[in-house]
VEXDREN-2710 file (C-alpha; in Angstrom, 1 decimal):
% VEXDREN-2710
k/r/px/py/pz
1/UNK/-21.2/-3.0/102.3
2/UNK/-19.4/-4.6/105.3
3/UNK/-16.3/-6.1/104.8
4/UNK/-17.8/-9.5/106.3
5/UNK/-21.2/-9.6/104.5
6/UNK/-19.2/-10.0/101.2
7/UNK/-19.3/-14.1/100.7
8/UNK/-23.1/-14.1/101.5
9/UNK/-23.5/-11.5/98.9
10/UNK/-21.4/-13.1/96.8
11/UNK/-23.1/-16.5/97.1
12/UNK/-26.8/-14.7/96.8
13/UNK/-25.5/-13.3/93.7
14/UNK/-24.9/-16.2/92.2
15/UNK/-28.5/-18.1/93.8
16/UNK/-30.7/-15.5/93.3
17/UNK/-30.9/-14.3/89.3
18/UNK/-33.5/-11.7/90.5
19/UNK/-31.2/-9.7/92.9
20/UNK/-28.1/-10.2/91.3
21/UNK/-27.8/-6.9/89.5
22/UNK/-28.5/-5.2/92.6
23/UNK/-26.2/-7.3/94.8
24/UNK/-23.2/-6.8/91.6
25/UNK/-23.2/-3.1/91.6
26/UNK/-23.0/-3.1/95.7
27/UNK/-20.0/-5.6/95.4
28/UNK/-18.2/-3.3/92.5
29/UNK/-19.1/-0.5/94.5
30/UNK/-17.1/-2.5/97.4
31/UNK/-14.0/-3.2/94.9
32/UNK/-13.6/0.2/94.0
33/UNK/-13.7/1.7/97.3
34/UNK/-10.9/-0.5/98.8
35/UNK/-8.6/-0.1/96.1
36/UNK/-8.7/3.1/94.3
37/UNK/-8.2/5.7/97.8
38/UNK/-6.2/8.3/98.8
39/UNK/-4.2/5.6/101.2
40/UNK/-3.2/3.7/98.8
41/UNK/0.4/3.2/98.1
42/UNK/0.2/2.8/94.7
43/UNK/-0.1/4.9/91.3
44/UNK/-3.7/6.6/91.0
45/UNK/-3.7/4.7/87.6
46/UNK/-2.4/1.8/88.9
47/UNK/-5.2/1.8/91.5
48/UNK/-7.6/2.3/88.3
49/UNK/-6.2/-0.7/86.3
50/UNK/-6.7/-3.2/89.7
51/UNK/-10.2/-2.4/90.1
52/UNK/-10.9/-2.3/86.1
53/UNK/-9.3/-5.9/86.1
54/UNK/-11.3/-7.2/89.3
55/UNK/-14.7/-5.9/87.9
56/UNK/-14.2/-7.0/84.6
57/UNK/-13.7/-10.7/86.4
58/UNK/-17.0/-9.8/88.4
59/UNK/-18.9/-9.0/85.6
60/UNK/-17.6/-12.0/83.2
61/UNK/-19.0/-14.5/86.4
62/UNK/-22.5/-12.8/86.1
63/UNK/-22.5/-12.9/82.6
64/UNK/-21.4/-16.5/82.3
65/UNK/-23.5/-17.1/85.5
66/UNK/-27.0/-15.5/84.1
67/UNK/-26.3/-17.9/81.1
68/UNK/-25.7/-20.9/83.3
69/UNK/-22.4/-21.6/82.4
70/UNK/-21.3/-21.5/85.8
71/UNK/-22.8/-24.1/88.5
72/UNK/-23.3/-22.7/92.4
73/UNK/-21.3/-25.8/93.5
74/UNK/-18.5/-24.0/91.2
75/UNK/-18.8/-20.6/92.8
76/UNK/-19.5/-21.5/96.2
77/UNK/-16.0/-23.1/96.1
78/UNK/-14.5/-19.8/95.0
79/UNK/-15.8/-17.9/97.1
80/UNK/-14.7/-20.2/100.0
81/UNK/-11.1/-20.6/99.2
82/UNK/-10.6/-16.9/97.6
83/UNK/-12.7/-14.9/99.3
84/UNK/-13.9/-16.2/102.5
85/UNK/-10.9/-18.0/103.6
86/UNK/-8.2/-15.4/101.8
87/UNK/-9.5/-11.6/101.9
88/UNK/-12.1/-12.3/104.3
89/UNK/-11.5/-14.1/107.4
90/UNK/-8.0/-14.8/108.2
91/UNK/-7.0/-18.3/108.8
92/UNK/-4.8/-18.2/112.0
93/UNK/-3.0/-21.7/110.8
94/UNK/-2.5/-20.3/107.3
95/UNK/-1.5/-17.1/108.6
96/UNK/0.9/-18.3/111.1
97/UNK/2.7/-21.0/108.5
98/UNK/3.1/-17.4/107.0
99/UNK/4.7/-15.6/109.4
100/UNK/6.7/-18.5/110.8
101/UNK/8.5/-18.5/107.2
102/UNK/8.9/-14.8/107.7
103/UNK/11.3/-15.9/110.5
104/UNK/13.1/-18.4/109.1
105/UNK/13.8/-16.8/105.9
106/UNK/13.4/-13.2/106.6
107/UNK/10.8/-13.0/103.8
108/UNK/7.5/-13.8/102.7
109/UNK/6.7/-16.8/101.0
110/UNK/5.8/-16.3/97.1
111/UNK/1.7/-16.5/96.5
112/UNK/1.4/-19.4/94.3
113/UNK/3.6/-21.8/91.9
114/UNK/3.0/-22.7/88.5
115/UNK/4.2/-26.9/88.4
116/UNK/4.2/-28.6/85.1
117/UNK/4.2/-32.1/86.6
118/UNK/4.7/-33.6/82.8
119/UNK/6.4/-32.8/79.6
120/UNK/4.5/-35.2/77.7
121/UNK/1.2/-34.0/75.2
122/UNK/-0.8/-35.0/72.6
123/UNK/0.2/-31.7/70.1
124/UNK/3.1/-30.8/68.9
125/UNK/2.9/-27.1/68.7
126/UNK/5.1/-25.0/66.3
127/UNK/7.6/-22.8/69.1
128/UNK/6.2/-24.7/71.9
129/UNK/8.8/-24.3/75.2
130/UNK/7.5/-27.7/76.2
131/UNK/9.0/-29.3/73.3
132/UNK/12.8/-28.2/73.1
133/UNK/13.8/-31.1/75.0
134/UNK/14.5/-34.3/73.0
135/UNK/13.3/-36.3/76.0
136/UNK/9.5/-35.7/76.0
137/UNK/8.2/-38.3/78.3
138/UNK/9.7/-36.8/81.6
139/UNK/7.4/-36.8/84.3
140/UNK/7.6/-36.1/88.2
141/UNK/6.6/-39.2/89.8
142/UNK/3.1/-38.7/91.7
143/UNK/5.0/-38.6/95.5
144/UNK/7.3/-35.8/94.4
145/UNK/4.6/-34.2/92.9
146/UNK/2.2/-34.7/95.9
147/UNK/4.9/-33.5/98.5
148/UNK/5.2/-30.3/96.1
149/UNK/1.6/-29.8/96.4
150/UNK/1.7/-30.3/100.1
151/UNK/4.6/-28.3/101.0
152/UNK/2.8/-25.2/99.0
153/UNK/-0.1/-25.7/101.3
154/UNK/1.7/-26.1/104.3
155/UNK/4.8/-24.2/104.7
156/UNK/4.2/-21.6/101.9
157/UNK/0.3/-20.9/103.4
158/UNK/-0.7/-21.1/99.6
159/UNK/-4.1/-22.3/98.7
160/UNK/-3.6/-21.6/94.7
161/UNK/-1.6/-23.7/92.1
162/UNK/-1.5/-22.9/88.7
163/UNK/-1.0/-26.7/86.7
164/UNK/0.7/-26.3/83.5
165/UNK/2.8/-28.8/80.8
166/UNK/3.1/-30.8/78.7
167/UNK/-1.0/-31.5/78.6
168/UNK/-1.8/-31.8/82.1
169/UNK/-4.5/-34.1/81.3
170/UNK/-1.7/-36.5/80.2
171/UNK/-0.9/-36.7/83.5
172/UNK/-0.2/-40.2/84.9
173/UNK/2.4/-42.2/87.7
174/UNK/1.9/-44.5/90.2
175/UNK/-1.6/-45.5/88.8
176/UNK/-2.5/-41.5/90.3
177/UNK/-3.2/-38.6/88.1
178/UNK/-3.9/-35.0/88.5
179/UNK/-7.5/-35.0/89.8
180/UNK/-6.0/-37.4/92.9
181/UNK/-4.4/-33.9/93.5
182/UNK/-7.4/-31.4/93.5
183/UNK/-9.6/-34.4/95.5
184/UNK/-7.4/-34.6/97.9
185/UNK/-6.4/-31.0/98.4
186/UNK/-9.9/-29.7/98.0
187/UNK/-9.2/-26.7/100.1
188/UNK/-6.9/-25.0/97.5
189/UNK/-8.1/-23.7/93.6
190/UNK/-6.1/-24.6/90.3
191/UNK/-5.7/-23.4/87.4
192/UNK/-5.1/-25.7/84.5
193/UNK/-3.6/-25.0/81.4
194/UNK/-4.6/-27.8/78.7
195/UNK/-5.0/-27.9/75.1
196/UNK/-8.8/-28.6/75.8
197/UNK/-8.9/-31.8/73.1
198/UNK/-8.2/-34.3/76.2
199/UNK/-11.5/-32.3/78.0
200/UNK/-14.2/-35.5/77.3
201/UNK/-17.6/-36.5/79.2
202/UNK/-15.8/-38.1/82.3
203/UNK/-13.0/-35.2/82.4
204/UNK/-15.9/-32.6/82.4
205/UNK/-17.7/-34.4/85.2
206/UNK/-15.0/-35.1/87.5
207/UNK/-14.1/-31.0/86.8
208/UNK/-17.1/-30.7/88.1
209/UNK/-17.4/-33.2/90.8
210/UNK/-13.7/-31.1/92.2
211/UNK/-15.2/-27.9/91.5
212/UNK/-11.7/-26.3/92.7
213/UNK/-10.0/-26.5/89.2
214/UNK/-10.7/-24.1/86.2
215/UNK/-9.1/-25.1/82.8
216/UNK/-7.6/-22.2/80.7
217/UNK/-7.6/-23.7/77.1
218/UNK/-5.0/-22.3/74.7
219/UNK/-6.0/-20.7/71.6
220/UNK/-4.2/-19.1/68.6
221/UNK/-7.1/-17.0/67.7
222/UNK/-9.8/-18.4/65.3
223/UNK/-9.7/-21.5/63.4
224/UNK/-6.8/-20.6/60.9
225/UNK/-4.6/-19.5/63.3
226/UNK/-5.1/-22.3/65.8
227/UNK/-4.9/-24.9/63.7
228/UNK/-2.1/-24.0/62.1
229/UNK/0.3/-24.4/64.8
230/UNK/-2.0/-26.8/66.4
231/UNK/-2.7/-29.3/64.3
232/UNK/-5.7/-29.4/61.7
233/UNK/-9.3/-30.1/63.6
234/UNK/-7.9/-29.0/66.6
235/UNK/-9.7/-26.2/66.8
236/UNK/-13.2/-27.8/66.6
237/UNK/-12.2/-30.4/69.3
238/UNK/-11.7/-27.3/71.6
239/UNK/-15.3/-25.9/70.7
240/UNK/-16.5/-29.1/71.9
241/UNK/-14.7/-28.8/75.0
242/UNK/-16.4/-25.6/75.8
243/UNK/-19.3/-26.8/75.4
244/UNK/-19.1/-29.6/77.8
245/UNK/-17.8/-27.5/80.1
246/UNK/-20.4/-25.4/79.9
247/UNK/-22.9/-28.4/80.8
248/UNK/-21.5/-29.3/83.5
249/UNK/-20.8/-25.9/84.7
250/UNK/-16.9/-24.9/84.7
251/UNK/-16.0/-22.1/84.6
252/UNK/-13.0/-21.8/82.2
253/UNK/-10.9/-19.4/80.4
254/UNK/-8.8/-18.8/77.2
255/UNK/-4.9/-19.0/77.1
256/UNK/-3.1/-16.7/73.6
257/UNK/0.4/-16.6/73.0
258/UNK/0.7/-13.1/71.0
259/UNK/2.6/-13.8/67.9
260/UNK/3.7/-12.1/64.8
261/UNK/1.6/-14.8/62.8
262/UNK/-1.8/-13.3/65.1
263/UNK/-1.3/-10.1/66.2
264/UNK/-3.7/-8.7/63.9
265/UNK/-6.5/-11.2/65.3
266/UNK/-5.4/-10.1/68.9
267/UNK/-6.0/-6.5/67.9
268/UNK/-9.7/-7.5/66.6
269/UNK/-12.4/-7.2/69.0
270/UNK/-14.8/-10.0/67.3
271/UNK/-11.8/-11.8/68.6
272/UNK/-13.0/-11.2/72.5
273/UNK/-16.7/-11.0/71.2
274/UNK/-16.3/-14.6/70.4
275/UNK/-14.8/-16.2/73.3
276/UNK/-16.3/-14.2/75.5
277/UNK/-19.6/-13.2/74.8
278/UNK/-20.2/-16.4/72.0
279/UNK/-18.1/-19.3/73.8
280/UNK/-18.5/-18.0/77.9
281/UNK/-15.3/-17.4/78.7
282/UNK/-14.8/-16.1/82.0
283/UNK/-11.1/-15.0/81.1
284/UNK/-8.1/-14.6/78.8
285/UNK/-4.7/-14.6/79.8
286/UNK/-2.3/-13.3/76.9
287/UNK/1.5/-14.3/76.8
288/UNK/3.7/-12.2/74.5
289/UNK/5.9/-15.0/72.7
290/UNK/9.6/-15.5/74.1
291/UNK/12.0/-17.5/71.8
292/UNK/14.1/-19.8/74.3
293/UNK/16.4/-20.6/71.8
294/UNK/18.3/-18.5/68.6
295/UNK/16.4/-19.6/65.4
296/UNK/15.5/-17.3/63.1
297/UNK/11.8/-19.0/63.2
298/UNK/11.1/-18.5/66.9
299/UNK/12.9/-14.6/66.7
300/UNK/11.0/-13.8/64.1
301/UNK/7.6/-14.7/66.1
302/UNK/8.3/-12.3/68.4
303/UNK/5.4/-9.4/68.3
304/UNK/7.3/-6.1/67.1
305/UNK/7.4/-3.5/69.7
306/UNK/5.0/-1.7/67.9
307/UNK/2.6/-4.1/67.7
308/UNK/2.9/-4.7/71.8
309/UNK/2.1/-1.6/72.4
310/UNK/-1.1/-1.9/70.1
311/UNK/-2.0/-4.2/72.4
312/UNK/-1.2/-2.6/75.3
313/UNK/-4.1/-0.3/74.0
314/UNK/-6.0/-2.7/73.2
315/UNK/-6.1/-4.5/77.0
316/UNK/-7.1/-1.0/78.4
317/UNK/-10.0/-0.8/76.0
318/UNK/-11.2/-4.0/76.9
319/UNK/-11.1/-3.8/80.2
320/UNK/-12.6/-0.2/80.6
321/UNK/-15.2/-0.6/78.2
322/UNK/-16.2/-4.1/77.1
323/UNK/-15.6/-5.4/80.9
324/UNK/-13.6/-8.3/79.2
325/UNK/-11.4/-10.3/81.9
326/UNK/-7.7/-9.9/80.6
327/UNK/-4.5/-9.8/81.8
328/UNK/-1.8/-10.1/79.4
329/UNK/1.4/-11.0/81.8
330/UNK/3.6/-8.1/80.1
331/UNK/1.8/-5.4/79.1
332/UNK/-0.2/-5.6/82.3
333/UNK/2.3/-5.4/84.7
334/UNK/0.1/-3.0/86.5
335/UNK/-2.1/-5.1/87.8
336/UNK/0.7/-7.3/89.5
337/UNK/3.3/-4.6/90.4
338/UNK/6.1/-5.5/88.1
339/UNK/7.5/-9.1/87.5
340/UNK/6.3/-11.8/89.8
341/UNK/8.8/-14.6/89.2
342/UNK/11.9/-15.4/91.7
343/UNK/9.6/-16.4/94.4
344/UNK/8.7/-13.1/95.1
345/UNK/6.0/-12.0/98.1
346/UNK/2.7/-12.4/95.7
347/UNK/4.5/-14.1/92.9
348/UNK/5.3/-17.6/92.2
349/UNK/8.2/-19.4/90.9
350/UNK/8.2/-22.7/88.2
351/UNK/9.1/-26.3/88.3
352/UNK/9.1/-28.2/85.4
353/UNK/8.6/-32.1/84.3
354/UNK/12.6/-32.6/85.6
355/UNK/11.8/-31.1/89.0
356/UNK/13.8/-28.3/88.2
357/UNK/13.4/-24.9/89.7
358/UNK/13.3/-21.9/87.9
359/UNK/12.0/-18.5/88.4
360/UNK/9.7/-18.6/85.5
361/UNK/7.8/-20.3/83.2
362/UNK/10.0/-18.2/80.4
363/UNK/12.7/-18.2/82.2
364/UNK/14.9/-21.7/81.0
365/UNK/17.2/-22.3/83.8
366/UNK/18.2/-23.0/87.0
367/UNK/20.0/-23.7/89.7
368/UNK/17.8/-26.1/92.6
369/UNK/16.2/-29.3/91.3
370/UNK/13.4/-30.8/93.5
371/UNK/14.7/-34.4/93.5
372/UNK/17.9/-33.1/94.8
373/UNK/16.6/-30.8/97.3
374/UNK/14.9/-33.2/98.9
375/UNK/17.4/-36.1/98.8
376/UNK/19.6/-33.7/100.5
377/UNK/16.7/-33.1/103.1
378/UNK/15.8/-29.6/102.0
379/UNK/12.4/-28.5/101.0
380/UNK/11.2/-26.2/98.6
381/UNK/11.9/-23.3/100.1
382/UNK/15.5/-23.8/100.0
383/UNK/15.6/-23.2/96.1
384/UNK/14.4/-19.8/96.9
385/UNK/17.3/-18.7/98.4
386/UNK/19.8/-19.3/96.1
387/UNK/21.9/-16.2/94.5
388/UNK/19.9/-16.6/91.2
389/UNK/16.3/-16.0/92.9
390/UNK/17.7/-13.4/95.6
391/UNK/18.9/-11.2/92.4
392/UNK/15.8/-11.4/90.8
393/UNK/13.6/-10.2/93.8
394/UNK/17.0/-7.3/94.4
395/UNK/16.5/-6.1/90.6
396/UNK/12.0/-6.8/91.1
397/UNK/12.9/-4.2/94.2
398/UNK/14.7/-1.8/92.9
399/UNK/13.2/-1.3/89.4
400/UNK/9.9/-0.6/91.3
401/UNK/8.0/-3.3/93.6
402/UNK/10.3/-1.6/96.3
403/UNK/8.7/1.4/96.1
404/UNK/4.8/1.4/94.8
405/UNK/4.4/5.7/94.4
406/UNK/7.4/5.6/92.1
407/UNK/8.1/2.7/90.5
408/UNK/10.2/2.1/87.3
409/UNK/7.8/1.9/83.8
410/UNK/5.7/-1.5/84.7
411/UNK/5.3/-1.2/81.0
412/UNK/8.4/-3.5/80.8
413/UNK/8.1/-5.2/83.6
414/UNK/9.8/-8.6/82.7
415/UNK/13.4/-9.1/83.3
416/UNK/14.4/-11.5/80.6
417/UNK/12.4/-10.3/78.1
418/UNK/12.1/-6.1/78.8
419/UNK/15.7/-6.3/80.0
420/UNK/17.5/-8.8/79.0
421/UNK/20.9/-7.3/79.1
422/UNK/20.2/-6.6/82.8
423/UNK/19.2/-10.3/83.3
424/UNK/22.7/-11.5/81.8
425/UNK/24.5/-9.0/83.3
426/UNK/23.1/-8.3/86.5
427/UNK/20.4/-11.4/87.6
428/UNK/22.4/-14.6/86.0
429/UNK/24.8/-16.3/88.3
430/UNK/27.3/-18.6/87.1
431/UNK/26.3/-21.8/88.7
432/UNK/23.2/-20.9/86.8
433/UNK/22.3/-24.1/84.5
434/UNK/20.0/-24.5/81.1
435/UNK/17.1/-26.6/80.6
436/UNK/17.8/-27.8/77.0
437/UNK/20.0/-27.6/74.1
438/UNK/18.1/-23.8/72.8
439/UNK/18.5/-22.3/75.9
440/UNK/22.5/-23.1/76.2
441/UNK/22.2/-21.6/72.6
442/UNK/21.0/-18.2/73.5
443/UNK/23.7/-17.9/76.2
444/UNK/26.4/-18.5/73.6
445/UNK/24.8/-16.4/70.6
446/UNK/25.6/-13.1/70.5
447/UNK/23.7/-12.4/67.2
448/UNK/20.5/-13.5/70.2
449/UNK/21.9/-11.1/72.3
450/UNK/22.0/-8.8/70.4
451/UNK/18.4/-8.3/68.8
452/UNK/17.1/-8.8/72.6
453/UNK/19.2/-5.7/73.4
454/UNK/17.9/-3.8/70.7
455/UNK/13.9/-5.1/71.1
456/UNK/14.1/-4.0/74.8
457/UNK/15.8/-0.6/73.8
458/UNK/13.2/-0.2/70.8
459/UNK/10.3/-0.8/73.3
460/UNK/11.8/1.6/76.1
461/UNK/11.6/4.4/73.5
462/UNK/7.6/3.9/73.0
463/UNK/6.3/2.9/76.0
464/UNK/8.8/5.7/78.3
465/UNK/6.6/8.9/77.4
466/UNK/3.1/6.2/78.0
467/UNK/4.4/5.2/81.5
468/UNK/5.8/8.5/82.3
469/UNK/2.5/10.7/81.2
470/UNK/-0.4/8.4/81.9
471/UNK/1.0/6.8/84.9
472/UNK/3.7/9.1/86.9
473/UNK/2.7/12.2/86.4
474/UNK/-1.0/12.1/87.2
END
């Protein structure tokens, strides 16, 4: 297949039911070739993992897209601003923004941002992040939040946003909310975590009407489990969601926190039968919880090392054999190179409902807030560079990203919550500030810093010999 056939092919796949088997297997064939290749820098198994993940995604659009889940209005959006206008056909503007930040900053600008533009949401979730704070109305007023969006697009080049919260959906200031976003940057995709109850008629339409926004709806597992830390009947109000989705359809996906309440359910296959194969899910991202502050609730949430690296087992089996779309952000380092927060080249970095800047989503604090930045006549960019971020990306480099044929175990790829005595030793700064009240906690507790220490060394002694046999050495 030629490298600029691909988004016709892509877009007859998805018009034409009768050749689309045909048109699939060329396009996996395509996948394969360009990344699994002797001139590849990376790990042959690595390599392996990268096209597993991006034909399991191909093959969970055709399945949703036989079933109609998925409308062409939908997919011919994707395919423009991923495809066509990203691995396709380079965009001299978008390229040159790129390079010109290059210059300035003697690095490349980080792939994407996840912005949670509001704190406030209709659930109150047991161990929620969102809710530490004992102000939970904060909300960055529509013209910050606009000139975020705009200076992602134009001097970061990015044309992906990942929306999180809060409940996005809750979103509201200066009489604007989030879809005045996506409308008017209709050249970029989101990604938009929600709870899924908010997701009505009108909300499914105007999804539709954008076609530039997928939602990724969080789930505990089945009903039990989600409605026990989400509220009772919330679970049915999210099957209702899917299936106006659906309709209309949007493609979405699921969103799991792995916790020591449901890692038996993660481990389950009629787990992924159902959302994907019952409910048309066209992917699952899996976060392994991380308690931001010291009580014994939230540490005793954490999934046991052991347990991780069930699931570790558990994503490769999926992916290999059931072709399910999954990424779970810590046992699949693989597929991203190692930790992609700090504002890394093909990672992103977080701002929260304060304007704050931090290098993560699980990482609770910082130094840069936006509101201050830009009264002081800075831009985004500028949070990037201070000596917070530029440790992460030194320790990102040296345990690995730096060097692709030999990297560190990617099995443990985060750095507060693989390595967490690195992280206070070696990343924190002291100008470095905390979010809330739990996250000042775990600075001062050295009972937290202690079972952090000894989870990270406990997982190191299991998933060493894995990374080191099935990945190194072959």
């Amino acid at each position: 297949m030629k490298t600029e056939a691909l988004p016709s092919k892509l877009v007859k796949m998805a018009n034409h039911k009768h050749t689309r088997k045909l048109l699939a297997k060329k396009i996996d064939d395509y996948i394969y070739k360009n990344l699994v290749n002797d001139a590849s820098r990376d790990l042959y198994k690595v390599q392996i993992r990268r096209y597993q993940f991006l034909s399991a995604m191909l093959h969970c659009m055709i399945r949703n897209t036989n079933k109609g889940y998925i409308s062409r209005d939908v997919v011919k959006k994707i395919i423009d601003v991923f495809v066509q206008n990203n691995l396709i056909e380079k965009d001299e503007q978008r390229e040159q923004v790129i390079e010109t930040f290059k210059e300035k900053y003697g690095e490349y600008p980080p792939a994407f941002i996840v912005f949670s533009p509001t704190q406030k949401c209709n659930l109150k979730c047991i161990g929620c992040y969102a809710a530490s704070a004992a102000d939970v109305s904060a909300t960055v007023p529509f013209s910050v939040a606009d000139r975020i969006v705009r200076e992602v697009h134009d001097l970061m080049g990015s044309r992906f946003i990942t929306i999180s919260g809060g409940e996005p959906l809750m979103y509201k200031s200066e009489d604007k909310t989030l879809f005045d976003i996506f409308e008017k940057y209709n050249d970029m995709f989101f990604l938009m975590y929600t709870n899924g109850t908010l997701v009505n008629d009108e909300v499914a339409r105007r999804l539709a009407a954008t076609a530039n926004v997928t939602p990724a709806i969080s789930v505990e597992g089945f009903e039990e489990e989600t409605d026990q830390r989400r509220g009772s009947g919330t679970f049915d109000r999210i099957l209702r969601a899917f299936e106006r989705l659906r309709q209309v359809g949007v493609p979405f996906g699921i969103s799991v926190t792995a916790t020591s309440s449901n890692v038996q359910t993660l481990l389950d296959d009629r787990f992924y039968d159902f959302y994907f194969k019952k409910q048309g899910a066209c992917y699952m991202w899996q976060f392994q919880f991380m308690p931001i502050g010291r009580g014994k609730d939230e540490l005793d949430l954490m999934v046991r090392p052991q347990a991780r690296l069930k699931l570790y087992r558990k994503w490769e089996e999926l992916l290999s054999k059931k072709k399910y779309c999954l990424a779970d952000f810590w046992n699949s380092g693989v597929l991203s190179r190692g930790c992609i927060a700090y504002g890394r080249s093909g990672g992103y970095f977080y701002i929260d409902w304060h304007g704050n800047v931090t290098p993560c989503a699980f990482i609770p604090y910082y130094v840069d807030n936006v509101h201050d930045l830009y009264a002081n006549g800075k831009t985004l960019a500028d949070a990037l560079f201070s000596d917070f971020m530029r440790n992460g990306r030194k320790w990102q480099r040296k345990y690995g990203y730096g060097n692709w044929s030999k990297p560190d175990n990617w099995l443990m790829p985060c750095s507060i919550r693989d390595h967490y005595e690195t992280f206070r030793n070696s990343v924190m700064t002291g100008n470095i500030k905390p979010e809330d009240e739990k996250a000042m906690e775990a600075l001062e507790s050295q009972e937290y810093y202690e079972i952090m220490k000894k989870y990270d060394e406990e997982l190191e002694s299991l998933t060493k010999k894995v990374w080191e046999t099935e990945y190194l050495n072959v």
